[in-house]
N, C-alpha and C positions, 0 to 999 in steps of 0.2 A: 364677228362678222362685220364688213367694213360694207359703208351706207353708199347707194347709189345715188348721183347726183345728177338730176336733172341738165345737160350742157349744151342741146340745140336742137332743132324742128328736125326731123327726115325730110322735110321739105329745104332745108339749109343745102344739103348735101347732095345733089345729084351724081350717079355712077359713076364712077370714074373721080370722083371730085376728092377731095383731101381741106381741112382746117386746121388750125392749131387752135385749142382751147385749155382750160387749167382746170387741175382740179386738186383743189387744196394749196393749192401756189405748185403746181407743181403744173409744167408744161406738156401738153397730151397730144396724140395726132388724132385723129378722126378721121377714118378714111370710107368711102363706099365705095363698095367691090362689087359689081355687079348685082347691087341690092342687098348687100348685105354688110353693116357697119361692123369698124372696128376700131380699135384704141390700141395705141404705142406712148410709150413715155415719145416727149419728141427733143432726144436729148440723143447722139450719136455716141457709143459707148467705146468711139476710138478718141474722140478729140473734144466731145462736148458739145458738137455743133446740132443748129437746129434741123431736123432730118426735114418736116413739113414743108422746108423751103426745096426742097430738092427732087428731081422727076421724078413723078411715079409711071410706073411702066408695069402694066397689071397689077399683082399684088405687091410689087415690088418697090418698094422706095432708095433712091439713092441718096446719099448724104454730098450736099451739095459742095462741102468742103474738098475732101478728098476721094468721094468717090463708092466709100463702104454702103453694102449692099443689105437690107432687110427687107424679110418679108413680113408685113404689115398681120398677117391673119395669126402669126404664131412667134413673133421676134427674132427669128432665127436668122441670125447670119449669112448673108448670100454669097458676100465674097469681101475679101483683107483690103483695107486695114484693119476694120473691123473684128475681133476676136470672140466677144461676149454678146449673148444674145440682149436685144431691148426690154423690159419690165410689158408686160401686157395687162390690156384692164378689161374685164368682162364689159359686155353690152347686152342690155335692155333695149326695148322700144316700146313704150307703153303711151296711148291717145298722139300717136306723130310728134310722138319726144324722145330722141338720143340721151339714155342716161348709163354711166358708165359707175364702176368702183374698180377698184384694184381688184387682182386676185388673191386669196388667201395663202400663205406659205406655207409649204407643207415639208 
């Protein structure tokens, strides 16, 4: 079981809003969706580019490089160049604290 890491206040994040934070050295997105947080590697799995720099449009983040399309709640591919879905990480929120781990492979 991989350990949840404390990574920022619910106060950090307003609706709508998006971060980039790490966990483990590894780069993460942090996004609030209408109250409810979530986590992407924040690594675009067409080119490598950082996704968190690029609109978000609902659940939706674009990769500001070229364009590739995910959704934030589930990694999944919205539209090409992009092919392979993002890595996602569970969310906690325990005393108005954002704490994430990876998910388990199954």
């Amino acid at each position: 079981m991989r350990r949840f890491v404390k990574l920022a206040r619910t106060s950090d994040l307003a609706p709508g809003q998006k971060m980039r934070v790490e966990y483990e050295g590894i780069p993460v997105g942090l996004f609030n969706i209408e109250g409810t947080y979530y986590a992407i590697e924040d690594i675009c799995t067409h080119d490598g580019g950082p996704l968190v720099d690029g609109e978000l449009q609902g659940n939706v983040i674009a990769c500001p490089r070229h364009g590739a399309r995910f959704d934030v709640r589930t990694g999944r591919v919205c539209s090409l160049p992009a092919y392979r879905p993002v890595p996602t990480y569970q969310v906690r929120i325990e005393n108005g604290y954002v704490l994430i781990a990876p998910r388990e492979e199954t």
